[in-house]
C-alpha positions in Angstrom: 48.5 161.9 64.3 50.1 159.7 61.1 47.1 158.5 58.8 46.9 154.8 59.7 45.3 156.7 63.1 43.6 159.0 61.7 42.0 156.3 58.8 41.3 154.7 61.5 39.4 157.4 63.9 37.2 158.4 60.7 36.5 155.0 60.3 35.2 154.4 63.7 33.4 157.7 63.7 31.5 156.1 60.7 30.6 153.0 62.3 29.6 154.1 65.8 26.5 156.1 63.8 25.8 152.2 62.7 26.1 150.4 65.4 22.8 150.0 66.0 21.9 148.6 62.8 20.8 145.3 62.1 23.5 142.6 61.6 25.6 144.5 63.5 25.3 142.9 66.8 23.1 140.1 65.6 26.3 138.9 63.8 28.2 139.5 66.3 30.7 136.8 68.0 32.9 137.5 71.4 35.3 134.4 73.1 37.5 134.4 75.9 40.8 132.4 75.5 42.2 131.1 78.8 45.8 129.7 78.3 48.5 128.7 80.9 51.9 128.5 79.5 55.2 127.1 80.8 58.7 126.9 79.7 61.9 125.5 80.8 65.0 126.3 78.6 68.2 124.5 79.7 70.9 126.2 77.6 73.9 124.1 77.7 76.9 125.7 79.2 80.0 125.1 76.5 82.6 126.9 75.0 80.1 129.2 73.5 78.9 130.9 76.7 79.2 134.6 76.8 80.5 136.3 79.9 77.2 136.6 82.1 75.0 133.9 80.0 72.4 132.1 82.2 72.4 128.0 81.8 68.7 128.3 82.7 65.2 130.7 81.3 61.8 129.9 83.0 58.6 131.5 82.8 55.4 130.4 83.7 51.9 132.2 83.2 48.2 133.0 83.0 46.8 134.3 79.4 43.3 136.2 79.1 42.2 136.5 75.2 39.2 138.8 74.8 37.8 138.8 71.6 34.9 140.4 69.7 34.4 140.0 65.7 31.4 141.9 64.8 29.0 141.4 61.9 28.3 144.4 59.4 26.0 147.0 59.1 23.2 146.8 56.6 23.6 148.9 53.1 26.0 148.2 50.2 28.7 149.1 51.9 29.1 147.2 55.6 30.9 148.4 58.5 32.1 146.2 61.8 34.4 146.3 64.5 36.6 144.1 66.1 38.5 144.2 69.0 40.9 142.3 70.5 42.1 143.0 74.8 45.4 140.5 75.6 46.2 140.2 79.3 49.4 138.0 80.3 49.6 137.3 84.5 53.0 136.0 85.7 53.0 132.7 87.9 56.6 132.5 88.2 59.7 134.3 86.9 62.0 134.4 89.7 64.8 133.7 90.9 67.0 135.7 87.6 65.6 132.8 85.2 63.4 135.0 83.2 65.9 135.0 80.5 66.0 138.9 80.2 69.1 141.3 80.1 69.3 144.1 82.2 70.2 147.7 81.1 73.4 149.5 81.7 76.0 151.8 79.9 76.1 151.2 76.5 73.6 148.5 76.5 69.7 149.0 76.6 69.3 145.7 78.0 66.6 142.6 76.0 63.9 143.4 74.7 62.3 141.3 77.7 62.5 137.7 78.9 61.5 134.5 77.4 58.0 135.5 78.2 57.1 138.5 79.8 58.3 142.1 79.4 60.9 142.7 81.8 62.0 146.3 83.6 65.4 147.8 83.3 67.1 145.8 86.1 66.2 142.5 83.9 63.1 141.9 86.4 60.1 140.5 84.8 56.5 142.4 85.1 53.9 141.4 87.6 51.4 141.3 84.1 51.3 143.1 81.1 48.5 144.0 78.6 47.3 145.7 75.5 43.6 147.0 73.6 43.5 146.8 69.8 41.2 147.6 67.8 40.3 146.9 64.3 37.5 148.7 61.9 36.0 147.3 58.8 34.5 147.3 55.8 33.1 145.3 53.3 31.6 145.2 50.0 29.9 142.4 48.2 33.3 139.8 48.9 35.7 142.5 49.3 36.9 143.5 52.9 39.2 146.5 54.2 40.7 146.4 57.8 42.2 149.3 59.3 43.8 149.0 62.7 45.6 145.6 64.6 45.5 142.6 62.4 47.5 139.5 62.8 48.1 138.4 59.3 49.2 134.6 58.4 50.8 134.8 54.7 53.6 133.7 53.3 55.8 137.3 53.4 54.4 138.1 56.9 53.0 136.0 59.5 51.9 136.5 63.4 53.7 134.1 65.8 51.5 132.9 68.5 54.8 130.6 70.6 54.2 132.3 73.9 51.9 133.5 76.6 49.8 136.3 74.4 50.1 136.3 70.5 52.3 139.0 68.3 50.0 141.6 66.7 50.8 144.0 63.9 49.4 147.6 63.3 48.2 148.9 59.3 45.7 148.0 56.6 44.4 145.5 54.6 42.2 144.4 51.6 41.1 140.9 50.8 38.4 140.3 47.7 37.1 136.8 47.0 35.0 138.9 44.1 36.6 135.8 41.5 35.8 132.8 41.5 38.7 130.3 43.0 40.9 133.4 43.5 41.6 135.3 46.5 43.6 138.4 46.5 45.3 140.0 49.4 47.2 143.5 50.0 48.4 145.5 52.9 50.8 147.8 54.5 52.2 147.5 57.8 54.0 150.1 60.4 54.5 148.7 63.6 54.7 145.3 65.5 54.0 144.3 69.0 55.8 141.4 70.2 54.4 138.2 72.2 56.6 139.6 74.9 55.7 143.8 74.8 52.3 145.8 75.3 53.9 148.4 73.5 54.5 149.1 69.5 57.5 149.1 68.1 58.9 149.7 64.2 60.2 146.7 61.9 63.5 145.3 61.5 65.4 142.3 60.6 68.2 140.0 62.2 71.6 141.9 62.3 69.9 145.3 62.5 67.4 145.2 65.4 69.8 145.1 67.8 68.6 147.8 71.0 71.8 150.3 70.4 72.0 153.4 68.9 73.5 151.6 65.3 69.7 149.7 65.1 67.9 150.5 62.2 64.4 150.1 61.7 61.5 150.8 59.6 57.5 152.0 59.3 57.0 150.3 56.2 56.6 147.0 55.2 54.0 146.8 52.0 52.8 143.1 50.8 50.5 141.9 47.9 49.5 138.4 46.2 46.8 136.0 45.7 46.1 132.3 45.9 44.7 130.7 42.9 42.7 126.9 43.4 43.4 125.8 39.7 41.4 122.8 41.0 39.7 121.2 44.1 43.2 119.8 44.9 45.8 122.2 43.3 46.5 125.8 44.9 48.9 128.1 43.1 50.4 131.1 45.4 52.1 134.4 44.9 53.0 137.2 47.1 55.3 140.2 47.4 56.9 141.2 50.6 59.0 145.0 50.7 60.4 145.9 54.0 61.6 149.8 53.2 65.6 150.2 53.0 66.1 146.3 54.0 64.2 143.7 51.9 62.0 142.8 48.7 60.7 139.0 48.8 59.4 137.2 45.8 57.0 134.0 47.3 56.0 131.4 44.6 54.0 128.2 46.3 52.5 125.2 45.1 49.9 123.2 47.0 48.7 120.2 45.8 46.6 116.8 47.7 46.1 113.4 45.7 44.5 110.4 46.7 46.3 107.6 46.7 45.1 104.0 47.7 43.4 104.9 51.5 45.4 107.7 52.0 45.8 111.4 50.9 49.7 113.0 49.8 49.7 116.8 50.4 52.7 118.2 47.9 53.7 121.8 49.8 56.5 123.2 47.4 57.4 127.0 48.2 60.3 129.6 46.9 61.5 132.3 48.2 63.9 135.3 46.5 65.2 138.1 48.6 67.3 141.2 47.7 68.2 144.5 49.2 66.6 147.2 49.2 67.7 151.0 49.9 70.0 151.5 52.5 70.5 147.7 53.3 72.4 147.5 49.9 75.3 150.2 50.9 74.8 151.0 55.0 76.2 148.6 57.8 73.3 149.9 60.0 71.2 148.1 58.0 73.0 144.8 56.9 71.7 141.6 58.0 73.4 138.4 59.2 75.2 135.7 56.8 78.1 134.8 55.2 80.4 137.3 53.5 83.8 136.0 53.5 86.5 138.4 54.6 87.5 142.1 54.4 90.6 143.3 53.1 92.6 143.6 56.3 91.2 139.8 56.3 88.9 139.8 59.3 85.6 137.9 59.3 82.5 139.8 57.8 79.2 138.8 59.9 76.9 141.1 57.9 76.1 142.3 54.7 73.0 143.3 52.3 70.3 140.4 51.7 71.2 137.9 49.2 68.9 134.8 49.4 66.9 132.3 47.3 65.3 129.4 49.7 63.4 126.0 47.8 61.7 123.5 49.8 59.5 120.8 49.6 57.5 118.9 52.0 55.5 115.9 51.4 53.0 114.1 53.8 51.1 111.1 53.6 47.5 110.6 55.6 46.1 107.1 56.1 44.0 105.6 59.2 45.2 108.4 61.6 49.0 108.3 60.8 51.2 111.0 59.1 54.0 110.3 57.3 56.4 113.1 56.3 59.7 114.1 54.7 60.9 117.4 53.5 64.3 119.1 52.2 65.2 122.8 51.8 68.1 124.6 50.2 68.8 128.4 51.2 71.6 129.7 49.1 72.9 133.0 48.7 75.4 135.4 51.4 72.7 136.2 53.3 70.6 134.0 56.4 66.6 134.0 55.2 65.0 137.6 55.6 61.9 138.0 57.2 60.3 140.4 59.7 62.0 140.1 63.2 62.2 143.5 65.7 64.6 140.7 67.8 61.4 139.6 70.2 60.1 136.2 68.5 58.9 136.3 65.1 58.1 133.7 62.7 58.6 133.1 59.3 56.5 131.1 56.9 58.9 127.8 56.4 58.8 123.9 56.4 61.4 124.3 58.8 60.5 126.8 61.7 60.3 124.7 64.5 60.2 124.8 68.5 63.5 126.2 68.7 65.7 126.6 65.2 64.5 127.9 61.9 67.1 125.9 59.8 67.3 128.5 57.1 71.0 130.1 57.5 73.4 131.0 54.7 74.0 128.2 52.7 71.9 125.5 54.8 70.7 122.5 53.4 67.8 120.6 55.9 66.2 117.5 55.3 63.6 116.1 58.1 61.4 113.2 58.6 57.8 113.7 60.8 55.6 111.4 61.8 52.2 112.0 63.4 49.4 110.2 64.9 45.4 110.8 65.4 44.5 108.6 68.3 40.8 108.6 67.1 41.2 106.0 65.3 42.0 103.8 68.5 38.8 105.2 70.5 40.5 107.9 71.9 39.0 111.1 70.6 40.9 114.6 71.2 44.1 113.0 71.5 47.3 113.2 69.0 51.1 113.0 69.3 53.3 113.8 67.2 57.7 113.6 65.7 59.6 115.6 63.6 63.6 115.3 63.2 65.6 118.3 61.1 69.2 118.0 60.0 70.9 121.1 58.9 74.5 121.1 56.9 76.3 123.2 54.7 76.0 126.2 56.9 78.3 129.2 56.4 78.8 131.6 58.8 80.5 134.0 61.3 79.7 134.2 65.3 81.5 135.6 68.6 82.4 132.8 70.9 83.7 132.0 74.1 83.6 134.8 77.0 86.4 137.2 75.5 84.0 136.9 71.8 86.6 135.9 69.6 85.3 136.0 66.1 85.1 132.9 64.5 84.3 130.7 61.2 81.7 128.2 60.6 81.6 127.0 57.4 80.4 123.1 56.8 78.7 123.9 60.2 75.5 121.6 60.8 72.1 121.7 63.2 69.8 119.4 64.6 66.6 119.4 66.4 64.3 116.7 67.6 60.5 118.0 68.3 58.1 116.3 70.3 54.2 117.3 71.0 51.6 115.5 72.7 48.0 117.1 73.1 44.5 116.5 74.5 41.8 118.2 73.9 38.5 117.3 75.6 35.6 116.0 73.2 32.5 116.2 75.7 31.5 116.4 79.0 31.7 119.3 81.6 35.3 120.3 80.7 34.7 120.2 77.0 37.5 121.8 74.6 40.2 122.0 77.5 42.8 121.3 76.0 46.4 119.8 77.0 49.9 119.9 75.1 53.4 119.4 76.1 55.7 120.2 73.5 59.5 118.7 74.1 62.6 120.0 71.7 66.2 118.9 71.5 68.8 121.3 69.5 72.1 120.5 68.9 74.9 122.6 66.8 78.6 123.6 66.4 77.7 127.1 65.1 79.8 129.8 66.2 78.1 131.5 69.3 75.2 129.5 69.6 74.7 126.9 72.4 73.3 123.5 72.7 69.2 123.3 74.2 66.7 121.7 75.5 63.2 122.9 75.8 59.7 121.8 77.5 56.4 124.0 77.4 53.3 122.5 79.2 50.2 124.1 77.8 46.7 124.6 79.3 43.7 126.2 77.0 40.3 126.7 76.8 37.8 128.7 74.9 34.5 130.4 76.4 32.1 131.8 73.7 30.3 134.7 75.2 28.2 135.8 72.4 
């Protein structure tokens, strides 16, 4: 037994004496989340395409989100328990369009398709599902989670893109004992992705491939704070250390101003990544980017994590419309680091979008938004919504065509066009359903990767049941 799991027994010994206790239950709060989620991936067939790649993935399914936050137990120190039962049901995967890989000598197969978990042949899973639990406790404004938490900060956050949400397994601390300041700390040791009901150790892009030369870790540590210097201005901070691949250094600046009818939001972030241990000296370990060439003059695809990302975004709010317009630089040898086992992850930038994350070696990304609250017209619930990224500069190495020839891409460039409309139902008897089809358009002449297109059609609702 390692000592998150037994933390996390004693802790539920301790609570289950309490349970009874007032505030407890009384405080309790339990939903079910329904949600019905299709996609359609057309990847376009060029001169790209691996030997075997399908122009095709679709998926379509039923989610079930149990959830149950309890309140605390009565004394000066409280203890809860929450709990959190995930459920995916497929609709449709046939037909070899799951997207999945399947396994054979030498090759342990995908990690799964685009949504479900798929079994060795490449076949998706009638359903798949998972029970995690999470105890607590809390002291004045200081709380301490042990167990499966889904954490949304700027060195780690959840991604929630698919049928049933990514969960991570470890510990956590967050006071709000000063004034204006809110401090957060945590170690995590295992992930489970929005495709998997099982756990899985931590890993980056270039080594999480599923051979026997994937590295991994149980470790990732993270610490930081936010600061409200005023009602409108929010200074941030935070430390990310994956063990023997990655420290991240996270400085953000939040910042709204009224100006004539509207409101600017200012959201300014920085990011500096190095090695660390064994990604600094062992190929195992290296991650994707640009490193030039070796001495027999062959093209190096990997090497240790070298990256400093800036970016700013900047959107304007008057009478229901959202103007927006960004830019981000990410320089260094390395592509962005953050936490990806090679099952859908998500990292904490202006630019992670429906399909791209526009944050590869030496990448510069502008984009433009625009959204729109159609409340203001008489139409309540319903909102659409733009957003256009342009990626240059990029410098890089990928396998292409169906022999994978190794190849350059420096100057390479990346685009994607996001579209989202949504519905959600003010009143009446189907009250909080809610509707969203979410349209992208991605378009590049990096090595190995091919053109997309992309449509989900999402169905959701919320049942309180306590």
């Amino acid at each position: 037994m390692n000592k998150s799991t037994l933390a996390l027994a004693v802790a539920l010994g301790a609570i289950a004496q309490q349970a009874g206790a007032a505030g407890f239950i009384e405080d309790s709060k339990a939903t079910l989340g329904l949600r019905n989620f299709y996609i359609n991936t057309d990847n376009r067939d060029d001169a790209t395409k691996a030997a075997g790649a399908q122009n095709k993935s679709e998926e379509w399914g039923q989610a079930f989100d149990l959830r149950f936050i309890s309140g605390y137990t009565q004394g000066t120190v409280g203890f809860g328990l929450d709990a959190i039962g995930l459920l995916g049901v497929r609709l449709d995967s046939g037909g070899g369009t799951n997207g999945a890989t399947a396994a054979s000598a030498g090759n342990a197969g995908s990690y799964g398709g685009t949504v479900f978990p798929s079994k060795s042949n490449g076949e998706a899973v009638d359903n798949y599902s998972s029970l995690g639990l999470t105890a607590k406790a809390k002291i004045s404004q200081t709380e301490l989670k042990l167990g499966t938490l889904q954490p949304k900060l700027p060195v780690i956050i959840t991604n929630d893109g698919r049928l049933l949400p990514q969960t991570f397994q470890g510990g956590q601390i967050t006071t709000n004992d000063i004034k204006d300041l809110t401090l957060v700390a945590g170690q995590i040791e295992k992930a489970k992705g929005r495709n998997s009901s099982n756990v899985e150790n931590l890993s980056l892009a270039g080594a999480n491939g599923r051979t026997a030369a994937g590295r991994d870790s149980n470790k990732f540590i993270y610490a930081g704070g936010d600061y409200k210097i005023t009602k409108d201005l929010t200074a941030q901070y935070y430390y990310g250390n994956l063990d023997q691949f990655y420290k991240q250094h996270f400085l953000g600046l939040l910042h709204n101003w009224a100006i004539g009818p509207g409101v600017l939001k200012t959201d300014l972030r920085y990011f500096n990544s190095r090695a660390d241990g064994a990604n600094s000296n062992d190929a195992n370990y290296f991650t994707t980017g640009d490193y030039g060439t070796n001495a027999a003059g062959a093209n190096v695809t990997k090497g240790k994590v070298d990256n400093n990302l800036y970016s700013g975004l900047f959107l304007y709010s008057v009478a229901g419309h959202t103007f927006g317009g960004g830019y981000q630089v990410s320089n260094g040898n390395s592509d962005f680091p953050w936490l990806n086992q090679g099952d859908g992850s998500s990292a904490y930038l202006t630019t992670d979008s429906q399909i791209a994350k526009f944050a590869r070696a030496g990448e510069r990304t502008w984009q433009a938004r625009y959204a729109y609250d159609f409340a203001k017209v008489g139409v309540p619930g319903l909102t659409a919504g733009v957003v256009y990224l342009r990626g240059d500069n990029i410098d890089t190495r990928g396998r292409v065509g169906v022999a994978q020839v190794q190849t350059n891409s420096n100057g390479a460039n990346e685009w994607e066009r996001d579209i989202t409309v949504a519905y959600v139902v003010p009143e009446g008897t189907f009250k909080n359903v809610g509707v969203a089809w979410k349209n992208a358009m991605w378009r590049n002449d990096i090595a190995g990767q091919r053109n997309q297109d992309e449509n989900r059609v999402i169905v959701s609702y919320s049942l309180p049941l306590l």
